[in-house]
C-alpha positions in Angstrom: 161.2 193.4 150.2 157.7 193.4 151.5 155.9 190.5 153.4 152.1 190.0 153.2 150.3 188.6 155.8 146.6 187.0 155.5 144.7 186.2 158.5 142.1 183.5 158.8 139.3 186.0 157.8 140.8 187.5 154.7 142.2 190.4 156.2 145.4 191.2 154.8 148.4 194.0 155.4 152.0 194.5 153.7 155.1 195.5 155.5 158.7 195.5 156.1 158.4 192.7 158.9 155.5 190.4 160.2 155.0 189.2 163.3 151.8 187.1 164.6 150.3 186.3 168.2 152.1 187.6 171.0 155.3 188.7 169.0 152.7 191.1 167.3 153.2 193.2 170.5 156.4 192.6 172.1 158.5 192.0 169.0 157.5 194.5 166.3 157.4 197.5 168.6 161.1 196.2 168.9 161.3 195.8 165.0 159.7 199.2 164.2 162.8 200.8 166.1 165.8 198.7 164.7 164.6 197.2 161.4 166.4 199.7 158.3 166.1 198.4 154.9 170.1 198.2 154.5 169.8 195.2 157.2 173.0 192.4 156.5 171.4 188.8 157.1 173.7 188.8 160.1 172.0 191.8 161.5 168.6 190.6 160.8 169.7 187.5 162.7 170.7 189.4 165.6 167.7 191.6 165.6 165.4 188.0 165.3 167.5 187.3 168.3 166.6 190.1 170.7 163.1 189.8 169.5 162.9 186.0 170.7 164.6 186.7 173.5 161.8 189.4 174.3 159.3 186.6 173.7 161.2 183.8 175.2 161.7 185.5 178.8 157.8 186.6 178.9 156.8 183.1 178.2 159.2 180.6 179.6 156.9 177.7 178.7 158.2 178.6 174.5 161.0 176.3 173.4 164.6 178.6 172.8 165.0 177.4 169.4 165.5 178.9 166.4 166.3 178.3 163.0 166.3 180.6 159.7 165.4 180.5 156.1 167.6 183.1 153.9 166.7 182.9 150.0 165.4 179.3 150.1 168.5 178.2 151.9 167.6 176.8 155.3 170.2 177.2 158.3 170.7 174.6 161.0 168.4 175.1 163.7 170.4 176.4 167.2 169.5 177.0 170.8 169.3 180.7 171.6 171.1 181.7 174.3 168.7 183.3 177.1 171.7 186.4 178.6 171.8 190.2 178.3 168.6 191.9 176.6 171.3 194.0 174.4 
């Protein structure tokens, strides 16, 4: 599955994974080495994890939350747990 991203100037690219603002830098160099295309949800969710968890520890003033979408189906939101990089 490809995503498509459109900035606010019509610029436009297609990938695997999509990230915007600061996670454009700290989370898909993280992405480029993990993400395979036989990804489970669950190991997509982990993988969103460590890339938050990236984000979250080099800006403590973001909020630890997350929650995910998975084919229209939208999971409780939860607090993400700030331990181990791993």
């Amino acid at each position: 599955m490809n995503l498509i991203q459109v900035n606010m100037i019509g610029i436009n690219y297609e990938d695997d994974h999509i990230a915007t603002g600061l996670g454009n830098h700290l989370a898909r160099p993280i992405l480029r080495d993990e993400w395979h295309e036989n990804l489970s949800f669950e190991e997509g969710v982990k993988l969103l994890e460590k890339c938050m968890r990236v984000l979250l520890y080099r800006d403590r003033s973001a909020v630890n939350k997350i929650q995910v979408c998975f084919s229209l189906f939208l999971h409780p939101s939860y607090l993400l747990q700030l331990g181990s990089l791993n």
